[in-house]
N, C-alpha and C positions, 0 to 999 in steps of 0.2 A: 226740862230734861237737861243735865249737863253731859257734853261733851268736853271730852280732854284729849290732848294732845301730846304725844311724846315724841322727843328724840327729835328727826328732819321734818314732822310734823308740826310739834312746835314751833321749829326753826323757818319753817314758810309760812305761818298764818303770823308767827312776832306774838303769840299770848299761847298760855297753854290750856287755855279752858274758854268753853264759849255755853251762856246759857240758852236755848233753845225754847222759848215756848210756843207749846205744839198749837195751841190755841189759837194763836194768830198768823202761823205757816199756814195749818193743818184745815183750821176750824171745824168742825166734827167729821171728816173724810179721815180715814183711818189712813196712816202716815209712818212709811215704810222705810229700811236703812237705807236702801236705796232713792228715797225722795231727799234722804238728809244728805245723802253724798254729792245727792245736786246741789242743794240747798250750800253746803262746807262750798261747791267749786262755785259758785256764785258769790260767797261771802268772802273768799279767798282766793281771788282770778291770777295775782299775782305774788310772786315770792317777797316777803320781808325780810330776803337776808341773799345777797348776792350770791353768796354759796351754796345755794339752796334753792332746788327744781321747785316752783309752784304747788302749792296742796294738787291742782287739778292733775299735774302728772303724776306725784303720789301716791294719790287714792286709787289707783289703778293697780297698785303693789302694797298696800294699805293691810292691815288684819283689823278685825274691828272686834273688840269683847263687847258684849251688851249683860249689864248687871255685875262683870267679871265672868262670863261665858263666853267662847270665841260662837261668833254667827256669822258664817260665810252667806247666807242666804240673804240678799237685799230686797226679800222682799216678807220680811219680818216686820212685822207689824209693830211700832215700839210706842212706849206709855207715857206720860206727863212726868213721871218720877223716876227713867231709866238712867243708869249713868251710861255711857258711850264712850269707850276708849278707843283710839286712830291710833291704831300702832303699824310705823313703817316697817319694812323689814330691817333686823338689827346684825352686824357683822362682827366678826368676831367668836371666839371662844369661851 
């Protein structure tokens, strides 16, 4: 599964994309956005950019698309081949 990263997202984890295989998180337990949200605040405890809140306080304010569909429900069950966008909230016009 890729995950991507945008914007203050980006800017706290320092990469914009992280690969996911669900196989060795998961291993056949079916594996939910909300186990990856844990998974991102584990993999990303602290901020890679001074200016920038840690993913784990983020993802709290977070939108996530799965496949490019927004999926508020974290407990969506996701697949070996989904992509997963972390998008923070963005300001502006």
């Amino acid at each position: 599964m890729d995950v991507r990263f945008f914007a203050a997202a980006a800017a706290a984890t320092g990469v914009e994309g992280q690969v996911v295989e669900l196989a060795s998180v998961a291993g056949s337990a079916p594996f939910t956005l909300g186990d990856l949200s844990k998974l991102l605040v584990e993999s990303f405890p602290v901020s890679a950019s001074s200016s920038t809140p840690p993913l784990p306080e983020l993802l709290a304010r977070c939108s996530f698309l799965v496949n490019e569909v927004s999926q508020r429900n974290l407990a969506a069950v996701l697949a070996p081949d989904d992509v997963i966008d972390v998008l923070p909230p963005f300001a502006g016009g």
